[in-house]
C-alpha positions as CSV (number, residue, x, y, z in Angstrom):
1,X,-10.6,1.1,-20.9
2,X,-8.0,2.9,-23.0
3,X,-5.2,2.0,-24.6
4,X,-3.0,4.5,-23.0
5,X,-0.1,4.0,-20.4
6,X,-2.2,4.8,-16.7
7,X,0.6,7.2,-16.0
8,X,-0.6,9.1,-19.1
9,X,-4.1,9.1,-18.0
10,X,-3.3,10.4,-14.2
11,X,-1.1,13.5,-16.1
12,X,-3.6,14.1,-17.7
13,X,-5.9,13.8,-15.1
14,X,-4.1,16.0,-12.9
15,X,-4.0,18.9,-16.0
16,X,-8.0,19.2,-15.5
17,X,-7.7,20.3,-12.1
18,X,-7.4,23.9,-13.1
19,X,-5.6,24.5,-9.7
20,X,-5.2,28.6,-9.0
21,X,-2.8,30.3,-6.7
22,X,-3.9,31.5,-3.2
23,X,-4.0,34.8,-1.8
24,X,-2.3,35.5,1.0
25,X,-4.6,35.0,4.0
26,X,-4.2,34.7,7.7
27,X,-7.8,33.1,8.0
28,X,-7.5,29.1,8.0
29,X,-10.7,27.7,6.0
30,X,-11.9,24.1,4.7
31,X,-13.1,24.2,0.9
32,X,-15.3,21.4,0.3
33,X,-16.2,20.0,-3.2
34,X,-18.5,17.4,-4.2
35,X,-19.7,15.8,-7.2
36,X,-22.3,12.7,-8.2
37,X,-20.7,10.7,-10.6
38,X,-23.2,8.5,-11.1
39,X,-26.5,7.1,-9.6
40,X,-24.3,4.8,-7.4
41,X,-21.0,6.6,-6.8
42,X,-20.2,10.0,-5.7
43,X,-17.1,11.6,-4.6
44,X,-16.1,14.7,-1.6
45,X,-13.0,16.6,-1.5
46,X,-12.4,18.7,2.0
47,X,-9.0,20.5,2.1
48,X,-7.6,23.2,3.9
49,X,-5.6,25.6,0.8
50,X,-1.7,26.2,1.4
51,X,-0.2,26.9,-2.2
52,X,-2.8,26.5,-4.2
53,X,-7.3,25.8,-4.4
54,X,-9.0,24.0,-7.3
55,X,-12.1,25.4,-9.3
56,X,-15.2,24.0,-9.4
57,X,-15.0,23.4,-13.0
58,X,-11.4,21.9,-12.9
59,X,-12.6,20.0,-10.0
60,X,-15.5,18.2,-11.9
61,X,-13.7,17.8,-14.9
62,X,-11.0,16.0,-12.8
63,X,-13.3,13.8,-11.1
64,X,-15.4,12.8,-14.5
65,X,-11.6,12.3,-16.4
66,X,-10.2,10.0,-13.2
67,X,-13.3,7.4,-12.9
68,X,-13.8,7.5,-16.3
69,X,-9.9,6.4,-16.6
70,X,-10.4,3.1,-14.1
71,X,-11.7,0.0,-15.0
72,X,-14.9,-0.8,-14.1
73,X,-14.0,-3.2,-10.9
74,X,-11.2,-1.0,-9.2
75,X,-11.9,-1.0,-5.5
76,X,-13.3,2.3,-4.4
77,X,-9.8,2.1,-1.7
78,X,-7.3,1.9,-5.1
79,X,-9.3,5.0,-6.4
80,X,-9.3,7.3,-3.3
81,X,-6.0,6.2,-2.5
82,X,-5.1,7.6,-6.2
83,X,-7.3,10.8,-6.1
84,X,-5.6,11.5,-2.8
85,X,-2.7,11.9,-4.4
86,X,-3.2,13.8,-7.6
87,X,-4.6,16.4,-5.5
88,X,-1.6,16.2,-2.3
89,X,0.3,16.9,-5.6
90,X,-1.2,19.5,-7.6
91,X,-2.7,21.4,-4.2
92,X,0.1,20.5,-1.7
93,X,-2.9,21.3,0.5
94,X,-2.3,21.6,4.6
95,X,-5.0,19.0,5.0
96,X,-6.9,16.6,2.9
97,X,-9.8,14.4,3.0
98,X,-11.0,12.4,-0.1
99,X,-14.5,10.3,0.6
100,X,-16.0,8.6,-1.7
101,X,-19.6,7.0,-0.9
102,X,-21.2,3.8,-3.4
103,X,-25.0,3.1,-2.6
104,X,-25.9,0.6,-4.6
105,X,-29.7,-0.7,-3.7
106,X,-29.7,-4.1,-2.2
107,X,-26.0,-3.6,-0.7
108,X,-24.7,-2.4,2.2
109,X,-23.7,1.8,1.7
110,X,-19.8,1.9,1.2
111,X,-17.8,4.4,2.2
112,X,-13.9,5.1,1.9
113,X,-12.2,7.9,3.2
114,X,-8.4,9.0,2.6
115,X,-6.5,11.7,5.0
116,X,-3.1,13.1,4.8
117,X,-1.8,16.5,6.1
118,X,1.5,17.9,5.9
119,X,4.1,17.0,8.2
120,X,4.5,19.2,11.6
121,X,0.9,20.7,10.7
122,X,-1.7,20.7,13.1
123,X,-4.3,23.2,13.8
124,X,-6.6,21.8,16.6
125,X,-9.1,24.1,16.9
126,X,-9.7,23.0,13.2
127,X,-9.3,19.3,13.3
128,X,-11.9,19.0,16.2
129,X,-14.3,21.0,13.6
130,X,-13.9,18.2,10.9
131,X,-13.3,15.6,13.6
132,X,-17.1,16.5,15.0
133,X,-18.1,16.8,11.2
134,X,-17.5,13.4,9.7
């Protein structure tokens, strides 16, 4: 643990992303991302772009930076819940989904899973895709 104010550490957090512009598109896709971040933890990011994607390398760096941030013993909920939001900030994405799976031998698998999407937006063909995907 640091010695830093957490609200340091998620700004600086959130300055790893690397998050890039999008071009202007009429197509509608999901970008997925996913990363191991350690033999028992891993962490997916689905979203569906409006202003802005992430890179893959921003994206990792993010991920390492965030966990690395927490104490040992925050509840995997506190953690998506706070993921969640960096990137609804830094993306303002359409959609989002932030799942983060802990398989610990001799436990039961644990899985959390955060969704937000901007008001008014809906696209159904879309959300039964990710609906029949989980």
């Amino acid at each position: 643990m640091t010695d830093s104010h957490p609200k340091d550490e998620a700004h600086s957090c959130r300055q790893l992303l690397a998050v890039l512009p999008t071009a202007p598109s009429a197509l509608m896709s999901v970008t997925t991302l996913s990363i191991a971040l350690d033999n028992t933890l891993s962490l997916t990011v689905s979203y569906v772009a409006d202003r802005s994607i992430v890179t893959r390398d921003g994206f990792t760096a993010y991920a390492r930076a965030r966990t690395a941030a927490m104490p040992w013993d925050t509840p995997l909920e506190s953690l998506a819940a706070l993921v969640a939001d960096d990137i609804a900030n830094e993306l303002v994405p359409k959609w989002l989904r932030v799942t983060f799976v802990q398989e610990t031998p001799g436990t039961p698998r644990h899985t959390v899973s955060v969704e937000d999407r901007q008001p008014g937006w809906d696209h159904p063909t879309l959300l039964k895709m990710l609906e029949n995907g989980r």
